[in-house]
Backbone and ligand atoms as CSV (ligand in chain L), in Angstrom:
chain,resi,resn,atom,element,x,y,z
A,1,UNK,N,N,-4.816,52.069,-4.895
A,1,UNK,CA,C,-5.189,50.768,-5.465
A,1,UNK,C,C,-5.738,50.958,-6.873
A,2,UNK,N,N,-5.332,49.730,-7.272
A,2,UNK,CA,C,-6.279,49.973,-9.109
A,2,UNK,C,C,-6.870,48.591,-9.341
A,3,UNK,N,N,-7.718,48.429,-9.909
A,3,UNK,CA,C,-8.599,47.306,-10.117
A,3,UNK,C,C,-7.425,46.786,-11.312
A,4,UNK,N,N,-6.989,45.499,-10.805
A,4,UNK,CA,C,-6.073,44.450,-11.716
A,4,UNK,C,C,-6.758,43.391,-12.467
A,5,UNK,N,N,-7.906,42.416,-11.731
A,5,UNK,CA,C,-8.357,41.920,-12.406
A,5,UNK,C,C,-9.825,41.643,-11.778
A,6,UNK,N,N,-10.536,40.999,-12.783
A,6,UNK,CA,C,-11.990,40.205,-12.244
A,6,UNK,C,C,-12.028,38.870,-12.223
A,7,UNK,N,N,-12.289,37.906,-11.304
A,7,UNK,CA,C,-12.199,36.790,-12.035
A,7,UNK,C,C,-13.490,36.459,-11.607
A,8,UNK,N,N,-13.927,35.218,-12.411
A,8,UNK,CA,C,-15.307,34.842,-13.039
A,8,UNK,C,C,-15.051,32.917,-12.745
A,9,UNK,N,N,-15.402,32.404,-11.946
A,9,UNK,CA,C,-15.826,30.969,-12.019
A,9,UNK,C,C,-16.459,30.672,-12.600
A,10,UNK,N,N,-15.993,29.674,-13.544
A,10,UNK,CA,C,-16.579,28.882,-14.855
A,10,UNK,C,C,-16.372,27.438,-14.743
A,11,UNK,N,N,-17.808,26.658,-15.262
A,11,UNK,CA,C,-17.390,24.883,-15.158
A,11,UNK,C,C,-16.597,24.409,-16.069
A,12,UNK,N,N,-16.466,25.243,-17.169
A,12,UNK,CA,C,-15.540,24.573,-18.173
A,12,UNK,C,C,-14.623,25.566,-18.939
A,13,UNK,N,N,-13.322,25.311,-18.400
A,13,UNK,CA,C,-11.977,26.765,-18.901
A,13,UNK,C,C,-12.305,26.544,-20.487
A,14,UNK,N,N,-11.953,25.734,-20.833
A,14,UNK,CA,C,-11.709,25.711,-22.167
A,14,UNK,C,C,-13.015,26.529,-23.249
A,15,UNK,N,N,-14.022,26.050,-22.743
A,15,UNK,CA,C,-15.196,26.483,-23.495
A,15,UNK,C,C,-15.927,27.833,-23.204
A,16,UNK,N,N,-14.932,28.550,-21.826
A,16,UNK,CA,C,-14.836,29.523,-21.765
A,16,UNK,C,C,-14.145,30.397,-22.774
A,17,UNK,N,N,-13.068,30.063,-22.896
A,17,UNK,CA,C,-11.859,30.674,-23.279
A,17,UNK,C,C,-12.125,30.907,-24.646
A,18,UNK,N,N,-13.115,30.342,-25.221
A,18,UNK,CA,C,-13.375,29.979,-26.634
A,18,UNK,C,C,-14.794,31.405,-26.520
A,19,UNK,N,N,-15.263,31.634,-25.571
A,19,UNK,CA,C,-16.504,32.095,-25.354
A,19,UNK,C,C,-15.949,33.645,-25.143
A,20,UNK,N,N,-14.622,33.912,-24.695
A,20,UNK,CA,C,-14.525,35.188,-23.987
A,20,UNK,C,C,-13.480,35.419,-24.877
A,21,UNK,N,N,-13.071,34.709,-25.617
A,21,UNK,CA,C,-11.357,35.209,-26.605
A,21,UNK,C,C,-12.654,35.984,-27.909
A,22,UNK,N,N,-13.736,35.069,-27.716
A,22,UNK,CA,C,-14.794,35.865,-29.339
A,22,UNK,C,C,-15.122,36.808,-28.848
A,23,UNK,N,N,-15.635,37.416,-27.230
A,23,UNK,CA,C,-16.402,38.398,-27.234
A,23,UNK,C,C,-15.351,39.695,-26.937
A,24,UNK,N,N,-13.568,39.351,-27.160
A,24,UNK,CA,C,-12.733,40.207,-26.780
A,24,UNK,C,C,-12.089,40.690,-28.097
A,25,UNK,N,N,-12.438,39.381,-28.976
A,25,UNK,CA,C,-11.679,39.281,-30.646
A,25,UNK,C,C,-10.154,39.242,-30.029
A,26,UNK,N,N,-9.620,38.890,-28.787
A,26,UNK,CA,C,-8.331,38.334,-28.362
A,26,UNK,C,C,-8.446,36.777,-27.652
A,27,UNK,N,N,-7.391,36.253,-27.654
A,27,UNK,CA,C,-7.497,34.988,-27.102
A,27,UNK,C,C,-6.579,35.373,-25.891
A,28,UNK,N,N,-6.479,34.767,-24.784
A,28,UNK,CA,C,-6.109,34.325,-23.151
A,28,UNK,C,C,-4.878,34.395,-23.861
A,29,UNK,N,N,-3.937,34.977,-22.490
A,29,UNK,CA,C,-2.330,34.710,-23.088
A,29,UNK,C,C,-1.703,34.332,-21.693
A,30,UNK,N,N,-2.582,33.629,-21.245
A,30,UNK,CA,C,-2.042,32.231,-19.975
A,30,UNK,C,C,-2.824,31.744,-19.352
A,31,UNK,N,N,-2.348,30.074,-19.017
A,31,UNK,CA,C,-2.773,29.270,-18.400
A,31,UNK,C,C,-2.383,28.982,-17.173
A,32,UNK,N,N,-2.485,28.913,-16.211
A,32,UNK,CA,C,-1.755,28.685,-14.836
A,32,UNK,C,C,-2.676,27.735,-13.952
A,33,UNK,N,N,-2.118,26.298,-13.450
A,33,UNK,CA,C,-2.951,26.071,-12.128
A,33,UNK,C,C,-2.492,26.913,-11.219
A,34,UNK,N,N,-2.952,26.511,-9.795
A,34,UNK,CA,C,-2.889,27.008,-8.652
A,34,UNK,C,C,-3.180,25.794,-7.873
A,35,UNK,N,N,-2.100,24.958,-7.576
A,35,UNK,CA,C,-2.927,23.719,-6.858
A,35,UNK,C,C,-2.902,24.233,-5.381
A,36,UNK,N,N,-2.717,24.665,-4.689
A,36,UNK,CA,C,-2.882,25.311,-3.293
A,36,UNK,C,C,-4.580,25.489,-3.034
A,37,UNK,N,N,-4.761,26.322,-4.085
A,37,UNK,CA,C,-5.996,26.331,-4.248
A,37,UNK,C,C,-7.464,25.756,-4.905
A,38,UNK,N,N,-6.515,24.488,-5.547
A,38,UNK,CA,C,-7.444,23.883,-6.539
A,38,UNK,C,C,-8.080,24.731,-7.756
A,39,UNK,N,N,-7.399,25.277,-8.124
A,39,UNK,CA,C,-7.682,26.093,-9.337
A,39,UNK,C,C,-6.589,25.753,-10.575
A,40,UNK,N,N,-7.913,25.429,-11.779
A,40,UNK,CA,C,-7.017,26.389,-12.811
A,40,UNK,C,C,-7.391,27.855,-13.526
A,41,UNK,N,N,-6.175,28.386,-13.933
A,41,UNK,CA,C,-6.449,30.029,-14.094
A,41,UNK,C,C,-6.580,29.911,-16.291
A,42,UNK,N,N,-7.351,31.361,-16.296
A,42,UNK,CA,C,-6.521,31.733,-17.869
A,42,UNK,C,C,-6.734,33.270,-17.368
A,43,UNK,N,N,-5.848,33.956,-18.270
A,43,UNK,CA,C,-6.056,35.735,-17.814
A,43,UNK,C,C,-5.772,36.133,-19.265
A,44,UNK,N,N,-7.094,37.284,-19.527
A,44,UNK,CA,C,-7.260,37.761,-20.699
A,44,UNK,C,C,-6.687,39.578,-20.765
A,45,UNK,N,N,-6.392,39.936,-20.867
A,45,UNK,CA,C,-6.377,41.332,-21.104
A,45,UNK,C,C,-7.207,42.093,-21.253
A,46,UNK,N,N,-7.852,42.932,-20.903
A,46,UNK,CA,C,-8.678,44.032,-21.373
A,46,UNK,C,C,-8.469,45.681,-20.843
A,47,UNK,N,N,-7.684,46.062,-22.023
A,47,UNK,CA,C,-7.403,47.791,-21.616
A,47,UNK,C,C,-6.054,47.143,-20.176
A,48,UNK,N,N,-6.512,47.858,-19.767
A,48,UNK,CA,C,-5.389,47.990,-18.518
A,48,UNK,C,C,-5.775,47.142,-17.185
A,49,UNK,N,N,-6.677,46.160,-17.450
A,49,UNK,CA,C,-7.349,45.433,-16.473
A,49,UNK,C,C,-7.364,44.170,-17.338
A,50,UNK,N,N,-7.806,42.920,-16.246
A,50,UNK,CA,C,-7.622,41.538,-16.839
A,50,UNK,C,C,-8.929,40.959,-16.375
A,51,UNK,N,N,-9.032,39.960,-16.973
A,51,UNK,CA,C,-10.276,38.946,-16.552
A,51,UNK,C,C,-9.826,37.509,-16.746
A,52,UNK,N,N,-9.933,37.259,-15.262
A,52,UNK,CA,C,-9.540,35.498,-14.437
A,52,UNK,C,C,-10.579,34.958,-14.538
A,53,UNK,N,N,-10.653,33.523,-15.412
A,53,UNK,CA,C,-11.807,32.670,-15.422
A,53,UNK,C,C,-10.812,31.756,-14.608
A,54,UNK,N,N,-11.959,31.164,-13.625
A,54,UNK,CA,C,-11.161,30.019,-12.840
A,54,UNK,C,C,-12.123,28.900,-12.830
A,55,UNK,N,N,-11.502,27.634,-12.897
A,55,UNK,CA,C,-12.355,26.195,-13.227
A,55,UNK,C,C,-11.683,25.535,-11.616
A,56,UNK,N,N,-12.625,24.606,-11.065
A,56,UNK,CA,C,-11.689,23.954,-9.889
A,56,UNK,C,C,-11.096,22.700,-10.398
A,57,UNK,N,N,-10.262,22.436,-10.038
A,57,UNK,CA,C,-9.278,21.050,-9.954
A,57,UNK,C,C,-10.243,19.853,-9.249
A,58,UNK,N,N,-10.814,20.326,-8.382
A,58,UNK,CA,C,-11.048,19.496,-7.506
A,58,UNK,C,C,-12.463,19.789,-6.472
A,59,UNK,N,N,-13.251,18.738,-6.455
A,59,UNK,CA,C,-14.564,19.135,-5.355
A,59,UNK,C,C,-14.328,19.899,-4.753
A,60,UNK,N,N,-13.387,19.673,-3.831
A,60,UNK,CA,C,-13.367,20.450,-2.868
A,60,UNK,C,C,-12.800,21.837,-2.708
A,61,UNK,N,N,-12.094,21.940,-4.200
A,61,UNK,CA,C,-11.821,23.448,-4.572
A,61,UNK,C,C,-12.930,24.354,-3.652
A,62,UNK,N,N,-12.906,26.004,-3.727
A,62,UNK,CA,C,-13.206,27.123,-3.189
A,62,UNK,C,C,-14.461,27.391,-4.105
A,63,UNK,N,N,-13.666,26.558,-5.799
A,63,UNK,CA,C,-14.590,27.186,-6.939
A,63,UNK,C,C,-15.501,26.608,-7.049
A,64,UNK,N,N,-15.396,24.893,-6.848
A,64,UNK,CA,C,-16.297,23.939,-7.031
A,64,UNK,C,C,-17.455,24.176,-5.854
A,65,UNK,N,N,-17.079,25.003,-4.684
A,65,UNK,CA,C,-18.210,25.088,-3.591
A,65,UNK,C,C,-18.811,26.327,-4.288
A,66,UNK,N,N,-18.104,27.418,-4.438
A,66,UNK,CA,C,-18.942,28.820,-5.369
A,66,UNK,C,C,-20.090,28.361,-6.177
A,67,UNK,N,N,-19.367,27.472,-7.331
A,67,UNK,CA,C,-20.420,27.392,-8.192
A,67,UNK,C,C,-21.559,25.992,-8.027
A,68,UNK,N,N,-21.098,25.535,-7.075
A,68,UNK,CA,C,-22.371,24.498,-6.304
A,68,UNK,C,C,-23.366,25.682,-5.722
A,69,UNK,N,N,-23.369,26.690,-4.769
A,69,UNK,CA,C,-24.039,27.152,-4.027
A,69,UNK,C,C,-24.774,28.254,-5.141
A,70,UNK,N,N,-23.762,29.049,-5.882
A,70,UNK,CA,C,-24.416,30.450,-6.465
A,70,UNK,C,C,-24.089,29.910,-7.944
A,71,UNK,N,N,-23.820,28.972,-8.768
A,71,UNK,CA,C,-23.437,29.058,-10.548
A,71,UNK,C,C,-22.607,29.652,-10.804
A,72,UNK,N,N,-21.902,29.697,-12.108
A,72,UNK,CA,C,-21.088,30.335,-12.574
A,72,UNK,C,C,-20.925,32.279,-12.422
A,73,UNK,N,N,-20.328,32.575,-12.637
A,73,UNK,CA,C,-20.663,34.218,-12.529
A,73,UNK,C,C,-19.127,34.798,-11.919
A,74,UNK,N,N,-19.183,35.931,-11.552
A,74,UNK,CA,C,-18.565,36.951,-11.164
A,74,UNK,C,C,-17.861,36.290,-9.758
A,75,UNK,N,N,-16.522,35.822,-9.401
A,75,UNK,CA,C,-16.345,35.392,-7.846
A,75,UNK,C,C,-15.308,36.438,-6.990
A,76,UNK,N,N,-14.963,37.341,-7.637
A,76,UNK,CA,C,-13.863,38.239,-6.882
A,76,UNK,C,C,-13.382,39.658,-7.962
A,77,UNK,N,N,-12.853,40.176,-6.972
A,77,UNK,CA,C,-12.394,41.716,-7.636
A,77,UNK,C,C,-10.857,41.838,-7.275
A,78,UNK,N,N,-9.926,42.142,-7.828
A,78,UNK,CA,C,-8.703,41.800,-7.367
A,78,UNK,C,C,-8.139,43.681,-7.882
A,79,UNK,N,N,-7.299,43.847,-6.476
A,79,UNK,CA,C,-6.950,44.996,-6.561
A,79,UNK,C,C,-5.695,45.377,-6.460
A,80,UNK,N,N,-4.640,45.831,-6.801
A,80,UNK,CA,C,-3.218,45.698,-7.374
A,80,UNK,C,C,-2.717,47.262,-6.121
A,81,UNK,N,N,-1.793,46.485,-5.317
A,81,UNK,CA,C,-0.947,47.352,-4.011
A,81,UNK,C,C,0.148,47.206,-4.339
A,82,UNK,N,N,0.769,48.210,-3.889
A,82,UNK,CA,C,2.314,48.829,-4.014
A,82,UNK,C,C,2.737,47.715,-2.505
A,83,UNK,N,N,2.565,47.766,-1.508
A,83,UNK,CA,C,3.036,46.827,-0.563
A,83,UNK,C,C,1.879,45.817,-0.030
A,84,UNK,N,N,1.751,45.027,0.017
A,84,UNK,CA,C,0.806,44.080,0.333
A,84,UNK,C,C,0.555,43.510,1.493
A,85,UNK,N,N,2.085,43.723,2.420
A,85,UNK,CA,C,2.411,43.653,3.660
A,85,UNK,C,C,1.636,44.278,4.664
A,86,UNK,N,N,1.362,46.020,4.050
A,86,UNK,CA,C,0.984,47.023,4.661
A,86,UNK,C,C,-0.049,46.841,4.693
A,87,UNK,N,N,-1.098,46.957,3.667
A,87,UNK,CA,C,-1.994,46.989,3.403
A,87,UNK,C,C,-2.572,45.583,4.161
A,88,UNK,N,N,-2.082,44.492,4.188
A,88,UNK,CA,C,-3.054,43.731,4.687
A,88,UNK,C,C,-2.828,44.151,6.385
A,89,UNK,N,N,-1.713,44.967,6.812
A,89,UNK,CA,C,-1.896,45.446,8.309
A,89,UNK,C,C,-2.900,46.917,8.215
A,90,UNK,N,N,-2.746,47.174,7.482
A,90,UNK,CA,C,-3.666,48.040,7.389
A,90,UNK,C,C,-5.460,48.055,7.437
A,91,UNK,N,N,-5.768,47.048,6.907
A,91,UNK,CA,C,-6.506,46.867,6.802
A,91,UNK,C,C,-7.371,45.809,7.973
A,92,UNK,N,N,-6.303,44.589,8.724
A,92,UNK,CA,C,-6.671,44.798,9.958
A,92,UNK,C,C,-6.988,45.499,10.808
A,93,UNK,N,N,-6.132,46.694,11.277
A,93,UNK,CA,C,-6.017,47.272,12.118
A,93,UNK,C,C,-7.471,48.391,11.775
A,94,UNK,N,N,-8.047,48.917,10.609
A,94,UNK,CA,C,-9.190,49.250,10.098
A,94,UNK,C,C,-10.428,48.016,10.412
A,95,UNK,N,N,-9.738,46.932,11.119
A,95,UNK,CA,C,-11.335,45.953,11.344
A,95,UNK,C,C,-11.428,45.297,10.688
A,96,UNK,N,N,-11.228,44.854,9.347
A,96,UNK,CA,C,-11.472,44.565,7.980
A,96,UNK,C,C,-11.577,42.654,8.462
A,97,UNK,N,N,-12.213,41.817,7.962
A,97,UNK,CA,C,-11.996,40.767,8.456
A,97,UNK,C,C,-10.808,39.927,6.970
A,98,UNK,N,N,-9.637,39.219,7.386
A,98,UNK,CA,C,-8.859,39.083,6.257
A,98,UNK,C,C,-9.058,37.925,6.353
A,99,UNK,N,N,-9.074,36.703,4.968
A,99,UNK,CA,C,-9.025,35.452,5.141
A,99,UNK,C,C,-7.680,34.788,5.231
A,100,UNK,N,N,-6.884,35.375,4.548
A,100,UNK,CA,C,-5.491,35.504,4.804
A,100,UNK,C,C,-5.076,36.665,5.599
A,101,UNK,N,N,-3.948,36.199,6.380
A,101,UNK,CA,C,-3.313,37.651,7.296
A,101,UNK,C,C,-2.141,37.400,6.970
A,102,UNK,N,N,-1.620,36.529,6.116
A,102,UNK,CA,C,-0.015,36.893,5.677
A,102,UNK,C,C,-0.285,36.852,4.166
A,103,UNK,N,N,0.413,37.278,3.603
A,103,UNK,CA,C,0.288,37.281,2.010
A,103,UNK,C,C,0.590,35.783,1.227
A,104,UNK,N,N,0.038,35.216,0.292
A,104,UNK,CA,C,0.422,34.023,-0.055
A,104,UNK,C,C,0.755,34.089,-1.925
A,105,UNK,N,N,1.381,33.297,-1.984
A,105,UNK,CA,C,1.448,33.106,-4.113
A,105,UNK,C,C,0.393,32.669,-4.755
A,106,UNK,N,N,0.020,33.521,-5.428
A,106,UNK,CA,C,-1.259,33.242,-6.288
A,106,UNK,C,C,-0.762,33.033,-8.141
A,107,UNK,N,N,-1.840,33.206,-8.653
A,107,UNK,CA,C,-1.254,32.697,-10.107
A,107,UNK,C,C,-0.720,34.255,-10.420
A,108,UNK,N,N,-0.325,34.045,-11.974
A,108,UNK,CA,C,0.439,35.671,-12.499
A,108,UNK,C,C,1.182,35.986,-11.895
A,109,UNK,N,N,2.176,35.332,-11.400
A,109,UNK,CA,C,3.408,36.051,-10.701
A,109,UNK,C,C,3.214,37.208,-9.453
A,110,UNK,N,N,1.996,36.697,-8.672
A,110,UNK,CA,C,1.736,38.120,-7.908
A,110,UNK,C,C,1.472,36.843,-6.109
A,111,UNK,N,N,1.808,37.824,-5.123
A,111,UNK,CA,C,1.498,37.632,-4.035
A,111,UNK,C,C,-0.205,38.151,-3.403
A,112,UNK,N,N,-0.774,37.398,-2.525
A,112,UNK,CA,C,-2.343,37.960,-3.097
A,112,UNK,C,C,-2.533,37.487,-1.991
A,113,UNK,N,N,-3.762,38.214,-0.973
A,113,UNK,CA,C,-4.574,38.028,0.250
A,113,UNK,C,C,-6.026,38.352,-0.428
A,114,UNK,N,N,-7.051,37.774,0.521
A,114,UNK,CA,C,-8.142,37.718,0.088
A,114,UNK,C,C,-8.972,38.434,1.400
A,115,UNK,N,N,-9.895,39.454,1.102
A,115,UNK,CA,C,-10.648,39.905,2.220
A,115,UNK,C,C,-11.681,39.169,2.233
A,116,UNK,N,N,-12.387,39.166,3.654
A,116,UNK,CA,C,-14.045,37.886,3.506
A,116,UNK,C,C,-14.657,38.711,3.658
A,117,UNK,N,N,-15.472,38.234,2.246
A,117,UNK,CA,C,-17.100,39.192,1.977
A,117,UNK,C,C,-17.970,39.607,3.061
A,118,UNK,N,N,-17.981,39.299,4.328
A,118,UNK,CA,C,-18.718,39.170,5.546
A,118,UNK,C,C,-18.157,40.898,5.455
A,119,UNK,N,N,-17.137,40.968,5.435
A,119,UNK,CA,C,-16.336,42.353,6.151
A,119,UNK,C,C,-16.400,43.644,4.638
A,120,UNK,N,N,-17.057,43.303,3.205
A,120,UNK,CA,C,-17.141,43.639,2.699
A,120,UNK,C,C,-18.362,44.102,1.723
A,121,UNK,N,N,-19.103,43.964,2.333
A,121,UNK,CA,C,-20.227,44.218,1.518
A,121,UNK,C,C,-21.135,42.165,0.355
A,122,UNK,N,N,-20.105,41.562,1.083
A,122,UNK,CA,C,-20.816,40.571,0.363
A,122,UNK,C,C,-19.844,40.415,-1.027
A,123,UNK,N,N,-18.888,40.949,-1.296
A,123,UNK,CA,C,-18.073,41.369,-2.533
A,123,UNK,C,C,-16.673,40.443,-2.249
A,124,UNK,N,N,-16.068,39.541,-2.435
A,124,UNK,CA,C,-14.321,38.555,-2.355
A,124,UNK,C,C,-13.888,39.706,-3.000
A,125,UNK,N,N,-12.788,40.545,-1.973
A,125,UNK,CA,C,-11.777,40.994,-2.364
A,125,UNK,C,C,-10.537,40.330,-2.465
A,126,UNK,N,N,-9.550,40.530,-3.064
A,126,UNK,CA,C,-8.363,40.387,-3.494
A,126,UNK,C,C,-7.193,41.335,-3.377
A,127,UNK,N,N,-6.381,41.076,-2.732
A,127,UNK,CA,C,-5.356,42.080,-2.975
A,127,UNK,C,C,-3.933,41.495,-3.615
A,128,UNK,N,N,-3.498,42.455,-4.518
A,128,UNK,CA,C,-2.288,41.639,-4.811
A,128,UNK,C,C,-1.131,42.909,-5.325
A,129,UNK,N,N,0.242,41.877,-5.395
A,129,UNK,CA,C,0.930,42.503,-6.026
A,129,UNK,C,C,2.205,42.125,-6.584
A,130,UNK,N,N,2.026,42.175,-7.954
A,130,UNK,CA,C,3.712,41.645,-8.143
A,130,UNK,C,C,4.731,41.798,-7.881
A,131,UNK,N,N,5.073,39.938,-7.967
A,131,UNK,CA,C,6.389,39.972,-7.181
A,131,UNK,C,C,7.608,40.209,-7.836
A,132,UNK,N,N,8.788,40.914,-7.406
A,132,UNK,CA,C,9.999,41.451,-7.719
A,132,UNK,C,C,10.814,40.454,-8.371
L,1,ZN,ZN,ZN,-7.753,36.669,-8.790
């Protein structure tokens, strides 16, 4: 596995994007919703790793409950697999508690399961991997 991206829940993309393109001296080179999830995405580059600011669409978004309960900040670690299939059997069968158990489409062209922090140290994992 290799750490692919971080993403960071924020109340406002835009005034993010303006906030994290200065402290990178690069600007975001995409925008993506995710309405499945009530998200919108931007993904920045950094070195060989990325950083996902995500804003919710909607109350009832995942993001809009995150940053009701804990504020803006740090919401997941996303980790980049060669099969995603495996790994999320794998990682059952290791105990692991998965919030997804089949793989689903996430933004960036990648297929992505999410582990629950309960089974992790308190930490939203991510697994993903692009799709062919
Ligand atoms: Zn992500």
């Amino acid at each position: 596995m290799k750490l692919e991206h971080i993403g960071i829940a924020v109340k406002d993309i835009e005034k993010s994007n303006e906030l994290f393109a200065a402290l990178f001296d690069a600007p975001h080179y995409k925008i993506e919703s995710v309405a499945s999830e009530g998200v919108k995405t931007s993904f920045f580059q950094v070195g060989a790793s990325k950083i996902e600011l995500l804003e919710a669409t909607s109350p009832d978004s995942p993001i809009a409950k995150f940053i009701e309960k804990k504020g803006e900040g740090i919401h997941h670690m996303a980790f980049e697999v060669d099969d995603i299939d495996a790994e999320i059997k794998r990682l059952s069968e290791r105990g692991f508690n998965l919030i997804h158990t089949e793989a689903k489409d996430g933004a960036d062209n990648k297929r992505i399961a999410f582990l629950h922090p309960k089974s992790t140290n308190g930490v939203l994992i991510e697994l993903c991997q692009e799709k062919a």
